[in-house]
Every structure is written in C-alpha cells, then in structure tokens.
C-alpha positions as CSV (number, residue, x, y, z in Angstrom):
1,X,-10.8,17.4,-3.0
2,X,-12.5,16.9,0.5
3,X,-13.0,20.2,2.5
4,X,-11.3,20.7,5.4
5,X,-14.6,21.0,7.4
6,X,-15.6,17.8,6.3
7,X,-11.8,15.9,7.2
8,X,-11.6,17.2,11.1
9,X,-15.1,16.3,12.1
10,X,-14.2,16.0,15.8
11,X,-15.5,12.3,16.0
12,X,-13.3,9.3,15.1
13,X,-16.7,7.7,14.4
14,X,-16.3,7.7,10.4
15,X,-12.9,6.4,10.7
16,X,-13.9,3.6,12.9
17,X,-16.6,3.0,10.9
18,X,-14.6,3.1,7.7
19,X,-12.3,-0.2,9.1
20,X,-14.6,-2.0,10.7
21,X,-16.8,-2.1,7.6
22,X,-13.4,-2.0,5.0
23,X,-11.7,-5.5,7.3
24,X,-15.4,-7.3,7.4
25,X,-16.5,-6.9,3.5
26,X,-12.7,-7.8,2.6
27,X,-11.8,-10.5,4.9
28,X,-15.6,-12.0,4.6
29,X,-14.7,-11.8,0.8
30,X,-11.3,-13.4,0.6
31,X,-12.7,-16.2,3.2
32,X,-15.5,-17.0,0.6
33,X,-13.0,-16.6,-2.5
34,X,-10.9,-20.0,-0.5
35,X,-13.8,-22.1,0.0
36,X,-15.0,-21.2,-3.6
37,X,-11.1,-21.9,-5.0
38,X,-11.7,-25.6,-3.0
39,X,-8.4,-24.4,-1.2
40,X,-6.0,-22.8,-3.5
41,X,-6.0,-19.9,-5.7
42,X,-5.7,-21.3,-9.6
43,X,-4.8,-18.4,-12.4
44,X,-8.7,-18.3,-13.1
45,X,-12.4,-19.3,-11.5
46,X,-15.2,-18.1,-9.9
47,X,-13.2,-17.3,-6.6
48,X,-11.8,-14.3,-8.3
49,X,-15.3,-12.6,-7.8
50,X,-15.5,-12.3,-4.2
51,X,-11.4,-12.1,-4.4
52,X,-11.5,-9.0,-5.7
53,X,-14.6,-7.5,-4.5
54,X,-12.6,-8.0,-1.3
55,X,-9.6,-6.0,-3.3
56,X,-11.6,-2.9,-3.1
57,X,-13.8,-3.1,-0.5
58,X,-11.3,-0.6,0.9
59,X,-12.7,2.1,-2.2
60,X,-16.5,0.6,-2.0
61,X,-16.4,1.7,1.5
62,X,-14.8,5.1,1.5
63,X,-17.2,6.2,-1.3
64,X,-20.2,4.9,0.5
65,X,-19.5,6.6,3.8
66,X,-18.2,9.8,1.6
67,X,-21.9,10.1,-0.3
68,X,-23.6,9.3,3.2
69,X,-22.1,12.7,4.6
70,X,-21.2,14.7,1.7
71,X,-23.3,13.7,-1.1
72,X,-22.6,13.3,-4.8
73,X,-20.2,16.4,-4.7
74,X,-17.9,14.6,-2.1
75,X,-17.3,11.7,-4.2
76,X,-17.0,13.7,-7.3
77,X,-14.1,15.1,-5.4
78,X,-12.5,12.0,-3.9
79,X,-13.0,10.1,-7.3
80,X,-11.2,13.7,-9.0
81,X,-8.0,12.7,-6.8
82,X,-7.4,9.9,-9.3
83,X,-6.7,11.7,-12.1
84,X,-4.8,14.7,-10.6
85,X,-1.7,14.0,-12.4
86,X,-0.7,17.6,-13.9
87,X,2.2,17.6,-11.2
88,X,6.2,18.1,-11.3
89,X,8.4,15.7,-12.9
90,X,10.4,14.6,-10.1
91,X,7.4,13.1,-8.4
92,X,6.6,10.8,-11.2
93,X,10.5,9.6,-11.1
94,X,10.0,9.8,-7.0
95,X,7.1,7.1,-7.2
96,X,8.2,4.6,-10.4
97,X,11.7,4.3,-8.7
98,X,11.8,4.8,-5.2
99,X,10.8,0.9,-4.0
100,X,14.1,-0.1,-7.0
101,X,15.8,2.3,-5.6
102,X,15.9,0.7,-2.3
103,X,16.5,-2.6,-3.8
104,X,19.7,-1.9,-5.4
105,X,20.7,-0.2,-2.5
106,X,19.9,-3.4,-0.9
107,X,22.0,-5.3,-3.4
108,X,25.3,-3.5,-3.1
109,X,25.2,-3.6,0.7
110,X,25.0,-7.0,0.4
111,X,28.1,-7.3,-2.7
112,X,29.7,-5.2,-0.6
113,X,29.2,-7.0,3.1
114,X,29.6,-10.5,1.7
115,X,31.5,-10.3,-1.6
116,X,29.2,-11.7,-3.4
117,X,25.7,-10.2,-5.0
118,X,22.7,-11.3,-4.2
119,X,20.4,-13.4,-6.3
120,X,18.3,-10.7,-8.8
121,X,15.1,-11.4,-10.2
122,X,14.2,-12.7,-13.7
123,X,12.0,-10.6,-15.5
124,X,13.4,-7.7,-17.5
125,X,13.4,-4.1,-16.4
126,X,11.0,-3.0,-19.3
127,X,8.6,-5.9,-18.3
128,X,8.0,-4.3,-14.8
129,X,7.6,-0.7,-15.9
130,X,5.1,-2.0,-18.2
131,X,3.3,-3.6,-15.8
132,X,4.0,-0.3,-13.7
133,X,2.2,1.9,-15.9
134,X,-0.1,-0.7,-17.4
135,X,-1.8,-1.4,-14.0
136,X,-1.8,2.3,-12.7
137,X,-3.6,3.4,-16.1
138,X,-6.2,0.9,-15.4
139,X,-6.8,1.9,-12.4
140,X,-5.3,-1.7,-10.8
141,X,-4.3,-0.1,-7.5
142,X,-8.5,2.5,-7.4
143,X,-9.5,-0.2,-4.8
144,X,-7.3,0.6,-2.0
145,X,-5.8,4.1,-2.7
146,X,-9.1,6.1,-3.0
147,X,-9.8,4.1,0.9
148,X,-6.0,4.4,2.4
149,X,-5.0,7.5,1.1
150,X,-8.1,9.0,-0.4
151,X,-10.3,8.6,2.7
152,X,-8.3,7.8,6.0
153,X,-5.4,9.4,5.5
154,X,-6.5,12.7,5.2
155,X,-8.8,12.4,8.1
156,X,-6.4,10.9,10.8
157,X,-3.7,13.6,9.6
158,X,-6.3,16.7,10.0
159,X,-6.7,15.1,13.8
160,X,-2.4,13.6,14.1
161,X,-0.4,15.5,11.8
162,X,0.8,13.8,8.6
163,X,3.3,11.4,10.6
164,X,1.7,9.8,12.8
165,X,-1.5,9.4,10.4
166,X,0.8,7.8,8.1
167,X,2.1,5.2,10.5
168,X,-1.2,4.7,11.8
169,X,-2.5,3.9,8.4
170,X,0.6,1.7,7.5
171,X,-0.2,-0.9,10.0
172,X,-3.5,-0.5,8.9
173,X,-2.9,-1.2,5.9
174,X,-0.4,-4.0,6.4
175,X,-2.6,-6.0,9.1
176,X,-5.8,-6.0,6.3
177,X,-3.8,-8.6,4.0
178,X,-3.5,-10.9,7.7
179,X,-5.8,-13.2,6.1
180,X,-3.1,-13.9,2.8
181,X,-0.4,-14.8,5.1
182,X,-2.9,-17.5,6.4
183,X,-4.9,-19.0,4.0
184,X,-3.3,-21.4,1.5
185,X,-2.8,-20.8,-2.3
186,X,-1.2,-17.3,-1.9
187,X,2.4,-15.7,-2.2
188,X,2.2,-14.6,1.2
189,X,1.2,-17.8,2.7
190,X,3.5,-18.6,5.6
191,X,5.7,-16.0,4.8
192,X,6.6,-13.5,7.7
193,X,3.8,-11.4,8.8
194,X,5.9,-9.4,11.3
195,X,8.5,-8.5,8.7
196,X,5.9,-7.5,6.3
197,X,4.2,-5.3,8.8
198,X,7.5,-3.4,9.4
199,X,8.2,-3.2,5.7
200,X,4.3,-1.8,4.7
201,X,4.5,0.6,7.8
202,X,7.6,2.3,6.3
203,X,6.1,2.4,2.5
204,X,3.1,3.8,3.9
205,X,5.3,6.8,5.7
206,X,6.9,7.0,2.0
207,X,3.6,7.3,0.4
208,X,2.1,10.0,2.5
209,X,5.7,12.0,1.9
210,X,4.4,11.8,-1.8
211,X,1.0,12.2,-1.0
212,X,1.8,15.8,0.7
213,X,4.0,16.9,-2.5
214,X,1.7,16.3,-5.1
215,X,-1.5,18.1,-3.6
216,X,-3.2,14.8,-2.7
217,X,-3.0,13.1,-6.0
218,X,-4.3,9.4,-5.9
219,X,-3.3,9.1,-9.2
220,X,0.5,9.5,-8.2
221,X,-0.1,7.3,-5.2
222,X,-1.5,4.4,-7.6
223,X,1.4,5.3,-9.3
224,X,3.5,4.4,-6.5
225,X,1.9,1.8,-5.1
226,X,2.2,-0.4,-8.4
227,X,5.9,0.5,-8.9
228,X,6.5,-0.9,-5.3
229,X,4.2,-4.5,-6.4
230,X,6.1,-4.8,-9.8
231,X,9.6,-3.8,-8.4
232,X,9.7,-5.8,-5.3
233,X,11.1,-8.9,-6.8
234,X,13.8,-6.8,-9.1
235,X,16.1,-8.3,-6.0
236,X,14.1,-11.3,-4.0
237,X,13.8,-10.7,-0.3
238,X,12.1,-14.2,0.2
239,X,14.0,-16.7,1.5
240,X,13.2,-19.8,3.1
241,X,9.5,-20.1,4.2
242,X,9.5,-20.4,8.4
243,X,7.5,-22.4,10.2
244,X,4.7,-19.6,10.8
245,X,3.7,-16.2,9.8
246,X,4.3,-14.9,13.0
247,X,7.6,-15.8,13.0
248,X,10.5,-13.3,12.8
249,X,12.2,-14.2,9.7
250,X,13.7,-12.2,6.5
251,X,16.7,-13.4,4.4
252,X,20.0,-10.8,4.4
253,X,18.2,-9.0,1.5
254,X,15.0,-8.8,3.0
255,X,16.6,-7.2,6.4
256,X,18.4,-4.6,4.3
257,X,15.7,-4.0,2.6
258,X,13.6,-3.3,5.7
259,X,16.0,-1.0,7.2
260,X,16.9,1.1,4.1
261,X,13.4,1.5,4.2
262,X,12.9,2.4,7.8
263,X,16.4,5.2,7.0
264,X,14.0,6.6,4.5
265,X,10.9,6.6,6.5
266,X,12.7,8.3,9.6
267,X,13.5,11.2,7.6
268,X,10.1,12.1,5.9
269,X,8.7,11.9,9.3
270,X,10.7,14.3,10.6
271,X,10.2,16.6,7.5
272,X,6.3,15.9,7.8
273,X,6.1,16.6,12.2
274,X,2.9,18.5,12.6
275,X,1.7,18.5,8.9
276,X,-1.7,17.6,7.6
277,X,-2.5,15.7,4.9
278,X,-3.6,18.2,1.5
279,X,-6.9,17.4,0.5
C-alpha cells in the first residue's frame, strides 16, 4: 500500500494533476472512439480501441504519476491492492449484494405504495453473478478502481477525512462519463445526467465505507463496483428518455432507488466523520 508520507503531501498538485490528465486522455479517447464508430457504437470495430483506452485512462494515469514520485515500489504497491482479497466474509456478501439489495427494497416500496410491482429485469439471477465474478476476476473494473479508489481516494481523505473524500470523488467520478450521456450510440445517451450524478455520488460514499473495512482492497472494490453494473437492471430504473440530459427526470423506481441509496449513504458518512482512507 501507499505510505502515509507519500498520501498527505501538502499540495493538491498531484491530485489536480491526476484529473486533468485522467478527463483529457478519456474524453479525448471516447471523442475519437464516435468519429471512428461513424456515430454509433456497434457490438465490435475499431472504435473499441480508443473506447477503452479511454476506460482506463483513470489506472494509466494513477500509475504514471505513482512511478513519477514513488518509483517502481509505489506501483508494486498500488497494483498489490488488487489482489488483497484475504478479508472477512461479510464484506464479499456486503459488495455482491448491496446495489440488489437496494433494488428490491426499491421494488417492495413500490408493491407496497402502488399495489402493484414494478416491472423486473429479464436476465436470470445466476447470469448476473456470473457476470459479477466473471468481470471482477478479469480485472473488468482495474481501469477505474486502481485511479478512483486506488489513487485519489486515499489522497483527498489523508487531507478531508474519508467522507468528504468520498463525496468529492463521487461526483468525480460520475461527471467523467458526461461525455456518454451526450454522444449518440450509448445506454446513457439522453438519459438524466442529474439523477445519475446523485445516484454515483451516493455508491461512491458506499464504496469508500467498504474501502475503509477491507484495509484498502481494490480487489473488493472491483468487486463491488461490478455487482452494482450487473445488478442495476435486476429492477429497471429507466423510464422514458427526457428531452435532455440535464433534465431532472427518474421513473418511481429510479427515485426510490436514489433515495434508498442516499438513506444508506447518510449513515456511513456519519460512521466515517474524520476518518482516513487505509492505504
């Protein structure tokens, strides 16, 4: 892991550094993928190259910076987060079912508001955790965890406290896929930027809860990360598109979901108030 020394550096020059370069190579990237896909994303081509260079530019950049000020021993130690899994039971069952968790919760509130249940997804429960395990063993998520969590988090927390760095990072997060809710061809296109935002923000704050129980293990946040990607449709929260990404705009499922999430997030901030990030 990082040392301490090298997290509180008393500059929020590396930092800066770290999301300027991280939102220029990605959204440069993505940019090039559209004009390459002539304008929408097909399952295969050529676009995927810079698409996904762009997918983990966030990791490109963190171990760049990392090696610039801390040599081959710092990235040996950032890259060691993502196999740190030797840790308690709970927390494996904590990341693979937290996101359902709030689905379902979603669900009943509804069944029970209305009298009537809300529309659930298709694919079978054994399909997602697959996929779940599948992409987390292949290191799907390496691009952005070893730069969210592995990198900033850490950093801003040794400077914030835990909380606020993982808000901070949230919206961070959340406002580098901008460009998907914009360009034409993806899931996100013209889907509510504002509600996504909200929604990101709050999975962050879940995140670093996890992050802070499992000793800084990336391999727990990949974990939980691609639970939250696989589950997300287990009940749909999209409704119909609106008129613009910024709009305001979630169907009955997606506000629930939102503020189940945000329940959740107000209390591991106040359990984490004036803690630092372990790594």
């Amino acid at each position: 892991m990082t040392s301490r020394g090298s997290e509180a550096e008393g500059s929020g020059g590396p930092l800066v550094t770290f999301f300027l370069l991280t939102y220029l190579v990605t959204w440069v990237s993505w940019l090039a993928a559209w004009a390459i896909s002539d304008g929408g994303f097909a399952r295969s081509g050529l676009w995927m190259v810079p698409f996904y260079f762009g997918v983990f530019a966030p990791a490109f950049v963190a171990v760049g910076l990392t090696y610039r000020r801390e040599g081959g021993s710092g990235v040996r130690a950032l890259l060691g987060r993502l196999v740190q899994w030797e840790v308690g039971l709970r927390w494996y069952v904590f990341a693979l079912t937290y996101f359902a968790a709030i689905k379902l919760a979603a669900a009943l509130i509804h069944r029970l508001a209305t009298g009537e249940w809300p529309r659930f997804g298709d694919e079978p429960l054994y399909i997602m955790l697959a996929a779940t395990i599948g992409s987390t063993l292949l290191f799907g998520q390496l691009g952005e965890e070893v730069g969210w969590r592995g990198y900033a988090l850490p950093r801003l927390a040794a400077r914030y406290g835990l909380a606020s760095a993982s808000i901070v990072v949230g919206i961070i997060w959340a406002a580098w896929h901008l460009p998907l809710f914009f360009i034409p061809g993806t899931e996100t296109t013209g889907q509510s930027f504002p509600i996504y935002l909200l929604s990101v923000t709050a999975i962050s704050v879940a995140i670093a809860w996890l992050y802070e129980h499992t000793n800084g293990s990336l391999f727990l946040t990949m974990l939980m990360h691609s639970a939250v990607n696989n589950t997300k449709d287990i009940v749909p929260s999209a409704g119909p598109k609106p008129t613009s990404a910024i709009a305001v705009s979630a169907s009955m499922v997606g506000w629930l979901t939102l503020g189940l999430l945000w329940v959740c997030a107000a209390y591991f901030l106040f359990r984490m108030k004036r803690k630092t990030a372990s790594a």
